[in-house]
Backbone bond lengths (Angstrom), bond angles and torsions (degrees), N, CA, C in turn:
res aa  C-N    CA-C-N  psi(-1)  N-CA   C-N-CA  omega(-1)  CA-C   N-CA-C  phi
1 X - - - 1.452 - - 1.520 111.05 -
2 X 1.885 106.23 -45.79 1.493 96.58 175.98 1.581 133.41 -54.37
3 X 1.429 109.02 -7.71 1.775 123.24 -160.68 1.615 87.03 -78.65
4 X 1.366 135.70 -52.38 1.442 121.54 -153.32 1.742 98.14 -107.37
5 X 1.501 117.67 -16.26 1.280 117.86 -169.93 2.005 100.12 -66.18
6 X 0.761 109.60 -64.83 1.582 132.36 -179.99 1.937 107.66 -43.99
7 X 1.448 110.78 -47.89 1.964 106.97 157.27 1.488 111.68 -70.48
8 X 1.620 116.17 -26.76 1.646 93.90 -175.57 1.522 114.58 -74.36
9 X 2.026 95.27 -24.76 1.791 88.33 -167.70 1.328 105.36 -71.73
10 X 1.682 120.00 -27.98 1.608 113.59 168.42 1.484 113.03 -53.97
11 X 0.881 131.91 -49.94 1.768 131.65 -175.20 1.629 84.79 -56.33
12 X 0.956 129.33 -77.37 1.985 128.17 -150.84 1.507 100.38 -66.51
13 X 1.172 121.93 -22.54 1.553 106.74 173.28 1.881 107.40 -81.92
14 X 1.504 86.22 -29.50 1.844 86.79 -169.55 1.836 109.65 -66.41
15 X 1.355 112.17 -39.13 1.753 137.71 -173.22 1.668 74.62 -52.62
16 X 1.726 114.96 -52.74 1.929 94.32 -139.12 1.389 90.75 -73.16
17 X 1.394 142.24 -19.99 1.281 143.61 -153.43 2.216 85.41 -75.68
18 X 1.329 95.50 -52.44 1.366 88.51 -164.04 1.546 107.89 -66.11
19 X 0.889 122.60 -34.83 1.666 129.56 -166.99 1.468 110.00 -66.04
20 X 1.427 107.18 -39.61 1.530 120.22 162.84 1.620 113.73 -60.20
21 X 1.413 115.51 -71.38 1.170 123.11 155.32 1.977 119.01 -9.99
22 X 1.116 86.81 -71.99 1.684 97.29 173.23 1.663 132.88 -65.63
23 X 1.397 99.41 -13.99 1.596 104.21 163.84 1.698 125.33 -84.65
24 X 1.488 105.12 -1.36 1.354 111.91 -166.78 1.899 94.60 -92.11
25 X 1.676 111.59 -21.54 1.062 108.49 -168.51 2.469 97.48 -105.77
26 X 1.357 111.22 8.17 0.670 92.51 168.33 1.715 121.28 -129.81
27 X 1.666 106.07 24.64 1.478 137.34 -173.91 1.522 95.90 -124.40
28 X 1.160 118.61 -44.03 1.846 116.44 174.74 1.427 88.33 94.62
29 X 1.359 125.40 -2.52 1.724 107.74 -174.50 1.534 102.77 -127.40
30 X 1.801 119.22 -170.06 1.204 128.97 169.01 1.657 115.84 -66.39
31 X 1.117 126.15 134.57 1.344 121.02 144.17 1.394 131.16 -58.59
32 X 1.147 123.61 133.10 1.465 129.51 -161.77 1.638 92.41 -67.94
33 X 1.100 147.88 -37.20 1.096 105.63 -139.19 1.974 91.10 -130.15
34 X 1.561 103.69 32.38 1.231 114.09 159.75 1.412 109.77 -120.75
35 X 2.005 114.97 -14.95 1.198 118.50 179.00 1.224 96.81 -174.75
36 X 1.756 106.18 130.80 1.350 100.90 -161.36 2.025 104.47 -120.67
37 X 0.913 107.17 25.62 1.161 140.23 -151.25 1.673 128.40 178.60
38 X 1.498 98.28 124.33 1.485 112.39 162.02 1.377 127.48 -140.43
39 X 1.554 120.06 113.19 1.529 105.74 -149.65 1.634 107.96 -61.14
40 X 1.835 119.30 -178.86 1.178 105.54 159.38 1.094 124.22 -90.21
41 X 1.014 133.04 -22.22 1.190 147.60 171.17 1.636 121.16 -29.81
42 X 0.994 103.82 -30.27 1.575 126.74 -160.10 1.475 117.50 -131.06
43 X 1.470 91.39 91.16 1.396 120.75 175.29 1.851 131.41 -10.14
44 X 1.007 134.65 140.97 1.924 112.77 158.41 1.384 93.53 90.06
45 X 1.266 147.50 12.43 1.466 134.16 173.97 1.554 110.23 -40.63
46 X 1.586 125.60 -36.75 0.998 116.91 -172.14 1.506 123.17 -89.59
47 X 1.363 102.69 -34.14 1.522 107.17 164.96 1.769 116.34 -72.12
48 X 1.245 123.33 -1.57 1.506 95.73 179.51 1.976 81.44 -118.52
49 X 1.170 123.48 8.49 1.275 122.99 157.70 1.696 95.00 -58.18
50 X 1.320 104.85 -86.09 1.897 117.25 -175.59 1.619 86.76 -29.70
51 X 0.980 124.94 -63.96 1.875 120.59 -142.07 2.048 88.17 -70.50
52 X 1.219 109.20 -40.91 1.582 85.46 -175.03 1.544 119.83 -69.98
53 X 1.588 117.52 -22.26 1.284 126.24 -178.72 1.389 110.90 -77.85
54 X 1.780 124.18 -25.49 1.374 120.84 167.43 1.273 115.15 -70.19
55 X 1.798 105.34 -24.92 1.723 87.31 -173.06 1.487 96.91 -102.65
56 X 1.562 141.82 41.81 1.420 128.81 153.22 1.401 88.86 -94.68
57 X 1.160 116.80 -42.71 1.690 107.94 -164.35 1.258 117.86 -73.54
58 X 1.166 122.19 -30.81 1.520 122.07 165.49 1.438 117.89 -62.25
59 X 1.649 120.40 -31.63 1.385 123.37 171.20 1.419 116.00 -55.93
60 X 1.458 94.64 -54.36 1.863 116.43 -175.85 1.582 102.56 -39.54
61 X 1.791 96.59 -59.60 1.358 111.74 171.75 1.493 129.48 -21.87
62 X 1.287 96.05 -68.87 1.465 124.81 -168.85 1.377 112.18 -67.56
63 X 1.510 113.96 -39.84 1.538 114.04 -179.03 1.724 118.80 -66.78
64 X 1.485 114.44 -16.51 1.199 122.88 -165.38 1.328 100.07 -100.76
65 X 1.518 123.14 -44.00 1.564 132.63 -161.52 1.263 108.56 -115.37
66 X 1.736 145.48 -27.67 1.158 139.56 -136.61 1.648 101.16 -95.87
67 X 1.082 136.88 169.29 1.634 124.94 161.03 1.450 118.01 -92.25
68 X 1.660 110.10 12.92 1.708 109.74 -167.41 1.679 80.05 -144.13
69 X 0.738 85.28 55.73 1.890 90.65 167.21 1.417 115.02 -73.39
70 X 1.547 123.36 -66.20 1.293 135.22 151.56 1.056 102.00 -10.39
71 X 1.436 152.15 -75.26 1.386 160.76 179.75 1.676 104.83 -46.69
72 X 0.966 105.74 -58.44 1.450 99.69 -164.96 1.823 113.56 -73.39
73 X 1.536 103.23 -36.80 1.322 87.55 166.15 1.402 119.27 -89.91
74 X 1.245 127.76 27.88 1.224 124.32 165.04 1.527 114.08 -82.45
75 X 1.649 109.88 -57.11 1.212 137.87 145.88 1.402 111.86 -16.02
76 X 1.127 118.86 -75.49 1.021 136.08 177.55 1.792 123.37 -34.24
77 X 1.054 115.07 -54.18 1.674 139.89 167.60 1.129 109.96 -66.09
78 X 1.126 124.77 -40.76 1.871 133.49 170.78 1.429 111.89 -62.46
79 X 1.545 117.50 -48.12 1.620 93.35 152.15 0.976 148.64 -112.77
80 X 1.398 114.10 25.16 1.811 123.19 146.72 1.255 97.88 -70.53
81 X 1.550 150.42 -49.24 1.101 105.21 -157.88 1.478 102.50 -95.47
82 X 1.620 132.60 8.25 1.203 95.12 141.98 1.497 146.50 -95.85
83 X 1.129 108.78 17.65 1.302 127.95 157.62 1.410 122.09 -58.74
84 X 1.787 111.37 -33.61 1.071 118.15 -179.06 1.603 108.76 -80.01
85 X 1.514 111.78 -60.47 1.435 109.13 150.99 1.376 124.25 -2.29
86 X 1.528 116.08 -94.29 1.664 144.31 -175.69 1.027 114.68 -39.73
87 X 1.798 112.30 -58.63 1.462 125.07 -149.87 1.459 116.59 -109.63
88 X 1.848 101.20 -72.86 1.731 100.70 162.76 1.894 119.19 -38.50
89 X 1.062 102.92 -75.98 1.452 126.59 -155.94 1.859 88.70 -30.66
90 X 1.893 106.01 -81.21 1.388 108.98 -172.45 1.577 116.11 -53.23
91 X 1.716 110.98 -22.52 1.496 94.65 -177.18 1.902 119.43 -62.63
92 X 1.443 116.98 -30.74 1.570 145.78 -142.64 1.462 64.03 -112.31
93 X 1.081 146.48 -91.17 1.241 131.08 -153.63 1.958 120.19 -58.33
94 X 1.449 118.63 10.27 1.241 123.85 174.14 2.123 103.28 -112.80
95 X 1.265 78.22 -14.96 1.626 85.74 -174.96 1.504 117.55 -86.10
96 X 1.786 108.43 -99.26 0.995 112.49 169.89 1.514 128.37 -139.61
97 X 1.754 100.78 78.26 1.524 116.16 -175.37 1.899 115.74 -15.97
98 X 1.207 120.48 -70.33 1.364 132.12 -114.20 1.750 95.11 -119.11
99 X 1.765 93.28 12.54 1.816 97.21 170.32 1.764 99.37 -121.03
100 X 1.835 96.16 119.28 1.363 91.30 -173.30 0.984 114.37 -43.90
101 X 2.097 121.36 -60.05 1.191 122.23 -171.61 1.565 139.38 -66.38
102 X 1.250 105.43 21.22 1.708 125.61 178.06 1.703 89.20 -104.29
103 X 1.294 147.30 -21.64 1.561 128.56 157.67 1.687 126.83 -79.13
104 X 1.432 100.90 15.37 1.356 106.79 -174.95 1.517 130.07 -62.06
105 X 1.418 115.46 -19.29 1.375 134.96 164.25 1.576 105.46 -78.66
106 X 1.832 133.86 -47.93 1.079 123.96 -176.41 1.634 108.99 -58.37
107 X 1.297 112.45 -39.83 1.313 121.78 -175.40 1.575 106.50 -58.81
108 X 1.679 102.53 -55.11 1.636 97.30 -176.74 1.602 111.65 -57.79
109 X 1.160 126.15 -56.97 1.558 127.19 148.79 1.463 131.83 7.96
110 X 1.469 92.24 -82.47 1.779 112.88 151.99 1.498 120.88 -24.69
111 X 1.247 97.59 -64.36 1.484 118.37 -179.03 1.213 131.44 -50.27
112 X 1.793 95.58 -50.67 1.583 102.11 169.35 1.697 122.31 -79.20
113 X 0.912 111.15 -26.00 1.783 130.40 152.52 1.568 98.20 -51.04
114 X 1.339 132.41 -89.36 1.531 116.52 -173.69 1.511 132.88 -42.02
115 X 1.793 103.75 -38.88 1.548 109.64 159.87 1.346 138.55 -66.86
116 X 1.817 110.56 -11.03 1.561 112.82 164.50 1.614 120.29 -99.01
117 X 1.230 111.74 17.51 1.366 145.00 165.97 1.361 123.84 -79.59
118 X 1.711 104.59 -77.61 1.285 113.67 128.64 1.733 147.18 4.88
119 X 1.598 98.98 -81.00 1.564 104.53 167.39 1.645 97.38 -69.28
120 X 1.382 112.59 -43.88 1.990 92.81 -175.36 1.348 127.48 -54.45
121 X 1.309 117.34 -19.55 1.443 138.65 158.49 1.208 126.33 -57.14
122 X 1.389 111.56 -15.86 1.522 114.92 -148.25 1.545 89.82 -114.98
123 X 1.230 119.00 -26.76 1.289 121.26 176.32 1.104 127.70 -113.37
124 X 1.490 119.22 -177.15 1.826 117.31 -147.46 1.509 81.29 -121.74
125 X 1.662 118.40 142.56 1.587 117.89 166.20 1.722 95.69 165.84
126 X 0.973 123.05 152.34 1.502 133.90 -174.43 1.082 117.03 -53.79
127 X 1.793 121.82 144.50 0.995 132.99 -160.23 2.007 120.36 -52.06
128 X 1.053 117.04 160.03 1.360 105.73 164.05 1.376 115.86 -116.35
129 X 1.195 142.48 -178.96 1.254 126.83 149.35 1.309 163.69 -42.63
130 X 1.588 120.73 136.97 1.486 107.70 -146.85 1.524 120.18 -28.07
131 X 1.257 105.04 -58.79 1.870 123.29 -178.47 1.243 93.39 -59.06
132 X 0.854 159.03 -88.07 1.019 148.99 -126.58 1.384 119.90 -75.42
133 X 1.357 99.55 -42.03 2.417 116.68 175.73 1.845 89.01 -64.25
134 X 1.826 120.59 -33.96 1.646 114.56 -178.04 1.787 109.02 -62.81
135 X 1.729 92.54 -37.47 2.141 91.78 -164.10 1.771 87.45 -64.86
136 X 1.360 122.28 -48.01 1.463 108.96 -126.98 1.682 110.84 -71.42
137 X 1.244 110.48 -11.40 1.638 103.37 153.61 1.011 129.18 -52.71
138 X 1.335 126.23 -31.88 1.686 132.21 -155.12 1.744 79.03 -92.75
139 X 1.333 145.80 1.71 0.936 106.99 164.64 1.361 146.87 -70.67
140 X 2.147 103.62 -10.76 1.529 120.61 -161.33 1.616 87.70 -84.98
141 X 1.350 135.71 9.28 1.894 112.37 161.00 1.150 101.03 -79.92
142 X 1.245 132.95 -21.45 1.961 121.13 -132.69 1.676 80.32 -67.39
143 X 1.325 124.88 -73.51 1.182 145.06 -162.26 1.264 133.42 -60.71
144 X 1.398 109.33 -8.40 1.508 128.08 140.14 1.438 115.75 -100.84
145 X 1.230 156.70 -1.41 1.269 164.31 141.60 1.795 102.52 -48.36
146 X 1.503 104.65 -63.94 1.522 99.27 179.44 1.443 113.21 -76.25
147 X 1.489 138.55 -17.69 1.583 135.39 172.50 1.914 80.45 -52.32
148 X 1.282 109.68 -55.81 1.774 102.65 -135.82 1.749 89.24 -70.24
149 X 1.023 128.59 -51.52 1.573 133.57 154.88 1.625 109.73 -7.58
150 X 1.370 95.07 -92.85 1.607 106.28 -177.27 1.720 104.28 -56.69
151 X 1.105 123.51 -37.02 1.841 104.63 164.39 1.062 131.97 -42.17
152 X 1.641 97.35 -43.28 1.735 109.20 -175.25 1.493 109.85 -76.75
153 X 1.244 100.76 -23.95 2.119 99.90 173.38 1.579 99.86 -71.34
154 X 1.439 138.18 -31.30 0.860 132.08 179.12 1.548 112.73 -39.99
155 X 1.205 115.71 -49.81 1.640 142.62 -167.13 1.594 94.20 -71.72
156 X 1.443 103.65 -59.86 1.769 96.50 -148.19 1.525 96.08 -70.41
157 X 1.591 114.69 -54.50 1.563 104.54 167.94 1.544 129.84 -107.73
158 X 1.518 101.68 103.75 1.722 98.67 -155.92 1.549 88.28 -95.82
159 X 1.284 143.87 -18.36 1.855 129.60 -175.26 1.775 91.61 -88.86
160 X 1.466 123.29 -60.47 1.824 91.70 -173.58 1.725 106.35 -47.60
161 X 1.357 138.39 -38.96 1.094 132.65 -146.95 1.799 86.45 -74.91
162 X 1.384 120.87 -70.45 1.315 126.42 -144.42 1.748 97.13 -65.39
163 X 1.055 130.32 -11.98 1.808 140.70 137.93 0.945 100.26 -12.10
164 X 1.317 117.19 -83.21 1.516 135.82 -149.99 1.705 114.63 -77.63
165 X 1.519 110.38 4.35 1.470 122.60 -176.19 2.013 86.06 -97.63
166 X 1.575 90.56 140.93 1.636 96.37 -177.41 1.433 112.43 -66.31
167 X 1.432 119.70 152.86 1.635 117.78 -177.08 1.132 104.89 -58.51
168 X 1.857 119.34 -56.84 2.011 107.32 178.92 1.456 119.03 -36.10
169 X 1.295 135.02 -14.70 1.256 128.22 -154.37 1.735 97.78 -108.72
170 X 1.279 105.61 110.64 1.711 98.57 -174.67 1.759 104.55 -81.55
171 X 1.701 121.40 170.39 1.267 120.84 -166.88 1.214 112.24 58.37
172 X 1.114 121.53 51.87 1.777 114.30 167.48 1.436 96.54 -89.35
173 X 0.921 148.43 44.11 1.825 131.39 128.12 1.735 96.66 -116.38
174 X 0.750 113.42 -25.34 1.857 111.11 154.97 1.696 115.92 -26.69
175 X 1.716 94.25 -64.58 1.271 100.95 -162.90 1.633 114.01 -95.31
176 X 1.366 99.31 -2.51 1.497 97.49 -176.82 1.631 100.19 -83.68
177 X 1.379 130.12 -15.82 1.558 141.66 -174.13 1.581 95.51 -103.93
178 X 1.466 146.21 -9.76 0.921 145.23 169.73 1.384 115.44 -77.15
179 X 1.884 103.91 -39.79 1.465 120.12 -165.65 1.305 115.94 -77.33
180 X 1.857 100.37 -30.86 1.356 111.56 -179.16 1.543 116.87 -82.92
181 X 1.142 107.99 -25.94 2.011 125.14 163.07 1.552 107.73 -42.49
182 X 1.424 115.25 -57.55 1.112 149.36 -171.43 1.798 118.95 -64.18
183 X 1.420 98.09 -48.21 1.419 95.25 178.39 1.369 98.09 -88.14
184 X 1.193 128.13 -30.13 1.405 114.43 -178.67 1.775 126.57 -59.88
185 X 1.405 96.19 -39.69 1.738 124.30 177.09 1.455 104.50 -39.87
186 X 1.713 87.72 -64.83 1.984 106.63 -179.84 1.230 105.68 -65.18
187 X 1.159 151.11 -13.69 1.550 149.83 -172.34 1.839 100.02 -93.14
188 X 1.351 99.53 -58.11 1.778 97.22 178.14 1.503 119.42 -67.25
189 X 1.370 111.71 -57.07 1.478 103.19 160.00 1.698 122.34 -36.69
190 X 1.658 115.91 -57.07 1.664 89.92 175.24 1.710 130.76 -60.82
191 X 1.346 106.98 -20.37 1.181 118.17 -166.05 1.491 119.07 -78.90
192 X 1.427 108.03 -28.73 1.607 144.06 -164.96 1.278 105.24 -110.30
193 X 1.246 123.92 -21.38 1.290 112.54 179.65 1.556 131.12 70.60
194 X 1.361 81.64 42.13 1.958 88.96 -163.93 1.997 90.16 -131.53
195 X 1.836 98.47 96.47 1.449 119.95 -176.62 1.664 98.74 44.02
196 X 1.391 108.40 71.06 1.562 120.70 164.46 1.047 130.14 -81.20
197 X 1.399 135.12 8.01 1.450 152.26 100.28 1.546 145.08 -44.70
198 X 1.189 91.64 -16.16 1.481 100.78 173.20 2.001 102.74 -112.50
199 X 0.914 93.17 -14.27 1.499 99.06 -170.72 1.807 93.03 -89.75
200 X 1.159 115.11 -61.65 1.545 116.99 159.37 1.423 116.26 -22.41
201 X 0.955 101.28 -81.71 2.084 122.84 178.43 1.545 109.68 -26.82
202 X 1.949 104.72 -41.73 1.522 103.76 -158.77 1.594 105.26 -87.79
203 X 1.523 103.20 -47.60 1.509 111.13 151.69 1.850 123.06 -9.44
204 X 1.189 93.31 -86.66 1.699 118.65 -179.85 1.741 103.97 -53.40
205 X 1.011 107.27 -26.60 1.783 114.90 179.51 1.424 80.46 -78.69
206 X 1.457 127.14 -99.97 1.280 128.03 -162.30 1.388 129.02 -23.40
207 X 1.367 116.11 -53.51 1.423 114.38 165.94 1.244 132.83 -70.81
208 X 1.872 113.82 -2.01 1.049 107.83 177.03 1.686 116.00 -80.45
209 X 1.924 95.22 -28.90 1.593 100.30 173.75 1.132 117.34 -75.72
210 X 1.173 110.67 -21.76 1.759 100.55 158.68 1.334 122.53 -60.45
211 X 0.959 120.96 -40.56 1.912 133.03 172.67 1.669 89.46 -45.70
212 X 0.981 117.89 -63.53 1.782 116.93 -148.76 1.446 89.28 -85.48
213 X 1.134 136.96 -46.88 1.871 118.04 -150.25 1.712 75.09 -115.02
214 X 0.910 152.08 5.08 1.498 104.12 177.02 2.175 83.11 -140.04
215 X 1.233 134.56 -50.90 1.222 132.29 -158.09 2.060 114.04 -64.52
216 X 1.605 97.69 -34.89 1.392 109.09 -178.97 1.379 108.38 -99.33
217 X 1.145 132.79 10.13 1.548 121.75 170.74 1.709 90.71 -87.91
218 X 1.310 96.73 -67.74 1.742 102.95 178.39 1.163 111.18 -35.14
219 X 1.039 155.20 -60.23 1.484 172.85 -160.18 1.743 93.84 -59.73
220 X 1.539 103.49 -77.54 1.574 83.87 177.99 1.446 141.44 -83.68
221 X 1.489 90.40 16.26 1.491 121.26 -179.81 1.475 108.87 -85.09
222 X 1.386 128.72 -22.34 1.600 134.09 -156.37 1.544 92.24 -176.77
223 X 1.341 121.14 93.65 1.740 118.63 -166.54 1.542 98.66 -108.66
224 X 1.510 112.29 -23.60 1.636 114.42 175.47 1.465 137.37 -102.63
225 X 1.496 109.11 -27.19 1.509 112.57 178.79 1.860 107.63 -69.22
226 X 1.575 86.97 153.01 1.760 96.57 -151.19 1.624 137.67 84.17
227 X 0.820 105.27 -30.31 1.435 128.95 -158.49 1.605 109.92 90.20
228 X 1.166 98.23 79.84 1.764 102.81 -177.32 1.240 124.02 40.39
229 X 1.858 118.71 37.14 1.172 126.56 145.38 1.552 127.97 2.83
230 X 1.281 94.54 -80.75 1.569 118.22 176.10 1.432 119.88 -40.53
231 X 1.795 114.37 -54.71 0.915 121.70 174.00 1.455 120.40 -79.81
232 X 1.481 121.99 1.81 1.232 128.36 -166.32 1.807 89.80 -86.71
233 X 1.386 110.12 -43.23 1.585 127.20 176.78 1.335 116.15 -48.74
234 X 1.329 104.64 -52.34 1.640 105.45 176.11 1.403 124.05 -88.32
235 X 1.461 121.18 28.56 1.542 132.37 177.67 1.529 98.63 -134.93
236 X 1.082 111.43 -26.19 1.456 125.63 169.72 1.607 112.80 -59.95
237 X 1.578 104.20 -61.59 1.702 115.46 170.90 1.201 112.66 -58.25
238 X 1.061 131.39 -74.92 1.541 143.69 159.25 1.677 104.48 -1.19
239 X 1.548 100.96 -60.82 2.097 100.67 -177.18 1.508 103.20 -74.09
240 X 1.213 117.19 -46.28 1.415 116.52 174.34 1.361 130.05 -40.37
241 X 1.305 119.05 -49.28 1.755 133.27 161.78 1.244 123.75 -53.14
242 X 1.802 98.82 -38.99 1.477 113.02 -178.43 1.708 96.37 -82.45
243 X 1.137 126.31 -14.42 1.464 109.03 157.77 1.188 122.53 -76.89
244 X 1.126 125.45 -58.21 1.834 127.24 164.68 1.246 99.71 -20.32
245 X 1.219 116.42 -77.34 1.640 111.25 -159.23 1.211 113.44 -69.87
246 X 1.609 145.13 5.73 1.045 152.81 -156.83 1.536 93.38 -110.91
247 X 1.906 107.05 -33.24 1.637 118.52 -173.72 1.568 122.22 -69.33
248 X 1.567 95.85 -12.50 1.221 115.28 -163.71 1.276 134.86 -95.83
249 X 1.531 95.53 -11.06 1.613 125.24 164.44 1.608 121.83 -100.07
250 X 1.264 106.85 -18.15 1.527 119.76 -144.05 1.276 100.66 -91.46
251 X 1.618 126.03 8.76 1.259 123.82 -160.41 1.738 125.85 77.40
252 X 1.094 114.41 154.62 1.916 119.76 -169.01 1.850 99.35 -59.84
253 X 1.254 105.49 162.03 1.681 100.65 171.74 1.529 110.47 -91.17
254 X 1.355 118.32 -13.27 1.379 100.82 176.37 1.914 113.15 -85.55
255 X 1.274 119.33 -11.43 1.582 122.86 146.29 1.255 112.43 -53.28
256 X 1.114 133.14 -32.59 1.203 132.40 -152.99 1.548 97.38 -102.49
257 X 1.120 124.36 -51.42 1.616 142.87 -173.77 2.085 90.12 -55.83
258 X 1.500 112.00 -40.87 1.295 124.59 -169.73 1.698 101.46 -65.88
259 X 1.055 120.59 -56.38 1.097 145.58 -155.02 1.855 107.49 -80.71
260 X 1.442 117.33 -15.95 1.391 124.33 176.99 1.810 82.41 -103.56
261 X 1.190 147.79 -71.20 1.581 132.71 176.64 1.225 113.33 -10.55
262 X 1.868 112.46 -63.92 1.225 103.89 -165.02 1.574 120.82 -71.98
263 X 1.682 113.17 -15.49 1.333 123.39 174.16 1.447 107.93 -58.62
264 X 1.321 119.56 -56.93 1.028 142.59 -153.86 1.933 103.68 -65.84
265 X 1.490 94.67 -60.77 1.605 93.98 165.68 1.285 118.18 -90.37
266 X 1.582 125.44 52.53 1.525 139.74 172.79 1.493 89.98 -121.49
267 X 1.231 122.87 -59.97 1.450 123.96 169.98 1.299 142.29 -43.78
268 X 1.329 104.30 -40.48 1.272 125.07 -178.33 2.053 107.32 -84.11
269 X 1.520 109.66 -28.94 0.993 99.54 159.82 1.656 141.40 -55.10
C-alpha cells in the first residue's frame, strides 16, 4: 500500500500548492494564509501577488513533473517557513496573541512548509545544503503540532466548529469533539511515536473526507467571499492529506527527529 500511497500524497500536496498558487492570479491579491498582509507603504502589491502565485504553481509543477523536484520542494519549505517567521508570526503577534484560533493561517503555513520538506524526503535527487539537508527533518512535527492545535480548537470552540459540520449529518457537536479527539490522537501518535504510520494513514483518511463531504460543498457553495476562502480550504486539505500519506512511507518521526541530531552534531563538529 505504502509504494503508491506516498506518490499520491506528493501529487495532492503538489495540486494544493498549485490551486493556491492559482487563486492569487484569479483574486489579483495575496492569499491569507501564504500572506496575510502587505504593507502600504510598499509599492507592486499586485505584481508580487502574480509573482507569488507563479511561483506556487511552478513548485506544484515541478514536484510532480520536474527531474529536480527534491530541490524544489526543499526550496520550497525554506520559504514558507520564512514567511512564517517574517510575516505570520509578527502579524498575529500585533493583533491578537493569546487566541489560539487567530494563528490558524500561521499554523496552516507551518504546515505547508513541513509538508514540502516532507515530499523532499520522500524523494531521491542530490544533496542540498548543509542547513538545509539539517532543517528538513524538523519538518515531520509541523503537521502533527497543528492536528494537536486544531484538536484543541475543537474543545475551546465547539458551536462555531460544529457550524461548519453539514446539516444531513446529525450530532454535529458529537463530531466536532470526536474530530478534535481525533486530530489530537493523530498528532501525538506521530510525534510520540506510538504506531506513527497508522496514526499518519488515519489522519490523511480523515481530512481527506473532510475535503469531499464538508470542504467542496462549501467551496461551491460560497466560491468568492475572502478571496476564495473556501476554496483556499479545499487546496489546503487536499496538501494536508497529501502530507499524511507522504508521513506514512517516509519512515517513523522519531528516526527522523534521530537523524536531524546526527546532522546537527556533524556540523557542529
Amino acid at each position: 500500500m505504502l509504494r503508491w500511497l506516498v506518490p499520491m500524497g506528493r501529487i495532492f500536496y503538489a495540486i494544493g500548492l498549485i490551486g493556491i498558487g492559482v487563486q492569487h492570479f484569479i483574486f489579483a491579491d495575496f492569499i491569507t494564509v501564504i500572506l496575510p498582509s502587505w504593507p502600504a507603504s510598499i509599492p507592486g502589491r499586485l505584481l508580487f501577488a502574480y509573482a507569488t502565485g507563479a511561483a506556487l504553481v511552478a513548485a506544484g509543477a515541478a514536484i510532480i513533473f520536474a527531474g529536480r523536484a527534491r530541490t524544489v520542494a526543499a526550496i520550497t519549505g525554506a520559504v514558507l517557513l520564512a514567511l512564517v517567521v517574517i510575516v505570520q508570526v509578527p502579524a498575529q503577534m500585533a493583533v491578537n496573541p493569546g487566541q489560539l484560533a487567530a494563528w490558524t493561517h500561521a499554523f496552516k503555513e507551518l504546515t505547508l512548509c513541513g509538508g514540502a520538506w516532507v515530499v523532499a524526503e520522500s524523494l531521491t535527487g542530490p544533496r542540498l545544503t548543509r542547513h538545509l539537508e539539517s532543517l528538513m527533518p524538523a519538518g515531520r512535527w509541523f503537521l502533527p503540532i497543528t492536528a494537536i492545535a486544531f484538536g484543541i480548537d475543537h474543545f475551546l470552540y465547539p458551536v462555531p466548529i460544529a457550524n461548519l459540520v453539514p446539516a444531513w449529518i446529525p450530532g454535529s457537536l458529537f463530531w466536532t469533539y470526536f474530530a478534535g479527539a481525533a486530530l489530537i490522537s493523530a498528532g501525538v501518535g506521530m510525534s510520540f511515536n506510538i504506531k506513527p504510520r497508522l496514526a499518519a494513514l488515519m489522519l490523511g483518511m480523515m481530512i481527506f473526507v473532510w475535503l469531499l463531504i464538508l470542504h467542496i460543498p462549501r467551496a461551491i457553495a460560497d466560491p468568492h467571499s475572502g478571496n476564495g476562502n473556501e476554496w483556499s480550504s479545499v487546496f489546503e486539505a487536499l496538501a494536508f492529506s497529501g502530507i499524511a500519506f507522504c508521513s506514512c512511507g517516509a519512515g517513523t518521526l522519531a528516526r527522523r527527529v534521530g537523524t536531524l541530531a546526527d546532522a546537527l552534531q556533524t556540523s557542529s563538529a
